[in-house]
Backbone as CSV, one residue per row, in Angstrom:
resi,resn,N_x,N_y,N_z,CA_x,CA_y,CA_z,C_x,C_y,C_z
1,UNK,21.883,22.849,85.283,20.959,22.582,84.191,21.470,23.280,82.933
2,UNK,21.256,22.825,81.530,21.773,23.258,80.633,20.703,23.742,79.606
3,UNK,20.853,24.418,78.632,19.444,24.863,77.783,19.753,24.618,76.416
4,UNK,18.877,24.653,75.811,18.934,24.473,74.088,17.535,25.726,73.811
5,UNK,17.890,25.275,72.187,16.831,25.586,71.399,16.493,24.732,70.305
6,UNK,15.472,23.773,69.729,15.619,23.259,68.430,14.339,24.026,67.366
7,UNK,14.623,23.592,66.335,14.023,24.347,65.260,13.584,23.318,64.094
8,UNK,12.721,22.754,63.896,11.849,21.887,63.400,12.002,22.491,61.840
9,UNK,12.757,21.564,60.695,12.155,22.278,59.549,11.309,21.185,58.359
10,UNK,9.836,21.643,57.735,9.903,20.539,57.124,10.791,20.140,55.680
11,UNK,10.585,19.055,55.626,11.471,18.469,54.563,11.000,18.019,53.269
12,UNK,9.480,18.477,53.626,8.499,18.068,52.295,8.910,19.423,51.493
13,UNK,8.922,20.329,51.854,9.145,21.534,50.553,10.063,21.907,49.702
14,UNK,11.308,21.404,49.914,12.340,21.179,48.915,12.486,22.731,48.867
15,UNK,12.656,23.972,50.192,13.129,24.968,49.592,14.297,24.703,49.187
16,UNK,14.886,26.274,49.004,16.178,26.627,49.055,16.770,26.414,50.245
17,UNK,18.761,26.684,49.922,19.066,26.637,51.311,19.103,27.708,51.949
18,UNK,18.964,28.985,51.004,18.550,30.418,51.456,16.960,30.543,51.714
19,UNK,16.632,30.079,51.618,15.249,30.159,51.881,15.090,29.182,53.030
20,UNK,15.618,27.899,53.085,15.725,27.047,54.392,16.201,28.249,55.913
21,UNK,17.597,28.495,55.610,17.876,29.528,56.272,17.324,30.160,56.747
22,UNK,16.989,31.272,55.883,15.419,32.115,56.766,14.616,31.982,57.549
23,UNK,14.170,30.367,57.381,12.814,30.274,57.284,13.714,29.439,59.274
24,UNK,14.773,29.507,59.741,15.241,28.748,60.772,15.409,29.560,61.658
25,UNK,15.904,31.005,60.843,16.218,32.189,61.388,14.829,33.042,62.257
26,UNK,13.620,33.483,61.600,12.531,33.186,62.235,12.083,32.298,62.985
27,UNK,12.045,31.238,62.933,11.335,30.133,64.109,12.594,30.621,65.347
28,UNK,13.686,30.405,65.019,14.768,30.740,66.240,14.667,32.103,66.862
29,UNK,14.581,33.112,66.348,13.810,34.555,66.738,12.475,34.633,67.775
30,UNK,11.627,34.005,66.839,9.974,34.181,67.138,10.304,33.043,68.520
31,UNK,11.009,32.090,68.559,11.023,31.220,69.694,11.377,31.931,71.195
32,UNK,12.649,32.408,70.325,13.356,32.986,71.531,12.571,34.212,72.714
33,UNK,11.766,35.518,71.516,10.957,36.243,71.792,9.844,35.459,72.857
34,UNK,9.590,34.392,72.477,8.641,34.214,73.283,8.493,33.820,74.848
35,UNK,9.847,33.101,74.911,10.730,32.907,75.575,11.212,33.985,76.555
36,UNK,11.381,34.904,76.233,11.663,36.389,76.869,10.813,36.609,77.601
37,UNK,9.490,36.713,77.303,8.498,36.990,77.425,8.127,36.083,78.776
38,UNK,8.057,34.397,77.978,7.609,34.112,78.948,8.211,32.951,79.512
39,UNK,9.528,32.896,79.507,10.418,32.050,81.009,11.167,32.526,80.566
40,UNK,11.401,33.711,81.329,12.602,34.453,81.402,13.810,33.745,81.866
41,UNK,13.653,33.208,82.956,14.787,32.387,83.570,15.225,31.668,82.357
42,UNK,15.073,31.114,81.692,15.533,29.860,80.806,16.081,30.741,79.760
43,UNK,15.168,31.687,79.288,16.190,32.543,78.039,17.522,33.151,78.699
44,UNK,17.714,33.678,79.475,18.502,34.020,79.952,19.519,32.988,80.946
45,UNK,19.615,31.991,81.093,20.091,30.622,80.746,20.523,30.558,80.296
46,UNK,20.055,30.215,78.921,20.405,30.135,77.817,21.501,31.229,76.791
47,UNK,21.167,32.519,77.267,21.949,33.515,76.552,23.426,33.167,77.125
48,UNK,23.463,32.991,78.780,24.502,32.883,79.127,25.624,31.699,79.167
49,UNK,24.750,30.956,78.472,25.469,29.253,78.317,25.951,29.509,76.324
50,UNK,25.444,29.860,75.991,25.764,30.562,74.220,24.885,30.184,73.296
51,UNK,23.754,30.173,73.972,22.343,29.767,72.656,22.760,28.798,71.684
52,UNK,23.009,27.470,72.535,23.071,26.770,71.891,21.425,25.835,71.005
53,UNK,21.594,25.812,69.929,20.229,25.816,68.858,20.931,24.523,67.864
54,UNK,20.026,23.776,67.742,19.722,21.954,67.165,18.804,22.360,65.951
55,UNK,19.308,22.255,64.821,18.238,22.037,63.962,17.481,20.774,62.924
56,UNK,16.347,20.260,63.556,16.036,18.734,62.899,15.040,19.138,62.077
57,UNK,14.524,17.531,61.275,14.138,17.898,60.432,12.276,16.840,60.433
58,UNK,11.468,17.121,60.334,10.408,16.644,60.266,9.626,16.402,58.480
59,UNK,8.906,15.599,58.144,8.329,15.075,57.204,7.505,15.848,56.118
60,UNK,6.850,16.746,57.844,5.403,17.221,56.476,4.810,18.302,57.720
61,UNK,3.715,18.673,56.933,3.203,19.861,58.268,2.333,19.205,59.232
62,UNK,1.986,17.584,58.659,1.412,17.033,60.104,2.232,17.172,61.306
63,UNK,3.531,16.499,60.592,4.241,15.711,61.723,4.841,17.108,62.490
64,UNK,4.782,18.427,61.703,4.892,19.378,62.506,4.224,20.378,63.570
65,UNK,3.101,20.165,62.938,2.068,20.883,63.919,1.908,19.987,64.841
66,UNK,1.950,18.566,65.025,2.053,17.671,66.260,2.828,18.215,67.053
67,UNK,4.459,18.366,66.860,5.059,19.117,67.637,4.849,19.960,68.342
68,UNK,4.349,20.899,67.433,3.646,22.662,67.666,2.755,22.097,68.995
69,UNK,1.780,21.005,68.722,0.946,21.491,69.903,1.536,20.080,71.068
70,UNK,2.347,20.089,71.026,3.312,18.855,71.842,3.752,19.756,72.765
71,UNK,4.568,20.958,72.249,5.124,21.748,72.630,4.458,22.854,73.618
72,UNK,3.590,23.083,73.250,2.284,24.148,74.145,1.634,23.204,75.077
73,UNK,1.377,22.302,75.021,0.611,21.170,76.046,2.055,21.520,76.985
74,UNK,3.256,21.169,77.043,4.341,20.723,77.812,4.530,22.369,78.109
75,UNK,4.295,23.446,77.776,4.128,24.725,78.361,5.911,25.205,78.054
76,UNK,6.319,24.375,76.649,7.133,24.792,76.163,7.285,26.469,75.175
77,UNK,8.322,27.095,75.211,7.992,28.257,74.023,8.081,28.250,72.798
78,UNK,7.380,27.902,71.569,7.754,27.919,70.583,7.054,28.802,69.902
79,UNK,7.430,28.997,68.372,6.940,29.689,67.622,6.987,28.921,66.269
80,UNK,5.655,29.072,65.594,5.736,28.354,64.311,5.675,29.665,63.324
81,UNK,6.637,29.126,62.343,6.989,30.227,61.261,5.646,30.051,60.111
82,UNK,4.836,31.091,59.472,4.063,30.581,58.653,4.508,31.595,57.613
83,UNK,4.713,31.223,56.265,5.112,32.165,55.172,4.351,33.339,54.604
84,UNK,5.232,34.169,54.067,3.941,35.250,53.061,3.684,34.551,52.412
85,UNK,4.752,33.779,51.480,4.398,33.153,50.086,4.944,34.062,48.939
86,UNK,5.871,35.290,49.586,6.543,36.173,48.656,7.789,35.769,47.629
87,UNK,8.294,34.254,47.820,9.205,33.767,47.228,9.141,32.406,46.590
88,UNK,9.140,31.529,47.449,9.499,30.448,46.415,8.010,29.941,47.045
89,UNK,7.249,29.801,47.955,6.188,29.161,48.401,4.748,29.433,48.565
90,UNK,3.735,28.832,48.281,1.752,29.864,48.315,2.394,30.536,50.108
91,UNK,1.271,31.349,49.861,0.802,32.172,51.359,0.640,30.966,52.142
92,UNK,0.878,31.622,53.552,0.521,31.089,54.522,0.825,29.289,54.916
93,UNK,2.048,29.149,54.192,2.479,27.848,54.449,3.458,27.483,55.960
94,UNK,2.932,27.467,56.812,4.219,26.618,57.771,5.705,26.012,56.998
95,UNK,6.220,26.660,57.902,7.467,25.830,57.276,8.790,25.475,58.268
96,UNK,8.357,25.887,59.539,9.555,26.035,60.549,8.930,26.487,61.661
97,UNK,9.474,25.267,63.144,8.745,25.658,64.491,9.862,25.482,65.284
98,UNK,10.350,26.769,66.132,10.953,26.929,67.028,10.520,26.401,68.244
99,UNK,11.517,26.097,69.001,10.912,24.932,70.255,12.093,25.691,71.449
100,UNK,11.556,26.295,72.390,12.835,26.720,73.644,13.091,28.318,73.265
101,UNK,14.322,28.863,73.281,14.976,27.789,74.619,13.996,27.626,76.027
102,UNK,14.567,26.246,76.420,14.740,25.198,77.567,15.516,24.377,78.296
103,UNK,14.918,23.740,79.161,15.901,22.763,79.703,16.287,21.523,78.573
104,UNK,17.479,21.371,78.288,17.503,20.137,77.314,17.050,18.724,77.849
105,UNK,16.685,18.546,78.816,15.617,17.383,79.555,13.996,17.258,78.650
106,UNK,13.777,18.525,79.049,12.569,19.046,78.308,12.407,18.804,77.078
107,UNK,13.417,19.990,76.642,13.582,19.729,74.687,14.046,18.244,74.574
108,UNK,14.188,17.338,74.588,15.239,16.190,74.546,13.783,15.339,74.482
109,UNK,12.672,15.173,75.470,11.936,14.589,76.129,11.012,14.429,74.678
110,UNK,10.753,15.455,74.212,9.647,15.793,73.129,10.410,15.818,71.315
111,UNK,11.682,16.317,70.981,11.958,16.077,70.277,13.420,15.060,70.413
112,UNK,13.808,14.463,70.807,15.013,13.595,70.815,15.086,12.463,69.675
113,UNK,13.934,12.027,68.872,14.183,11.057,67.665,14.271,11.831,67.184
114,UNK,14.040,12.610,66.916,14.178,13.546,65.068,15.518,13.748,64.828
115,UNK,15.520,13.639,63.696,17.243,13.778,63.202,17.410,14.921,62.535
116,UNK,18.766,15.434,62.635,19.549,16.517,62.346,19.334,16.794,60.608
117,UNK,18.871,18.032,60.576,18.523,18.184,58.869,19.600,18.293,58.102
């Protein structure tokens, strides 16, 4: 079995690409953490296969929080990034949801249309 991680970013906010960055770098963190936590087997999978991480791109914060709770129904690990609002964006904006790591069956199953940002 093989593992991934993908990382959902939306595409409505026109950050930066330093600020895109970040904002991929958290969801991939906060994912992983959770992951640790709670399917160990798969993070550690995953560490040992080379964290391999997909990053696509979604519309808007509907089409993301669908995910978000796509992802928790399927008892996947993710983490959704929500902002201070200390830079380019208001408080408390979503902007990035870590998904895995998992089995790429899994991840594949739930995000496999979305395209590469």
């Amino acid at each position: 079995m093989h593992y991934k991680q993908v990382i959902l970013v939306r595409e409505d906010l026109a950050m930066s690409k330093g600020k895109t960055c970040a904002q991929v770098a958290h969801a991939s963190l906060g994912s992983a953490e959770v992951a640790m936590e709670k399917c160990k087997s798969w993070y550690n999978a995953w560490k040992k296969e080379g964290q391999k991480k997909v990053v696509l791109k979604v519309k808007d914060e509907e089409e993301m929080r669908y995910y978000y709770e796509m992802a928790k129904k399927d008892m996947l690990p993710c983490y959704l990034v929500i902002d201070a609002g200390l830079t380019e964006l208001p408080p408390h904006t979503p902007t990035a949801l870590g998904i895995g790591p998992a089995p790429n069956e899994k991840i594949d199953k739930l995000t496999g249309k979305l395209k590469l940002l």
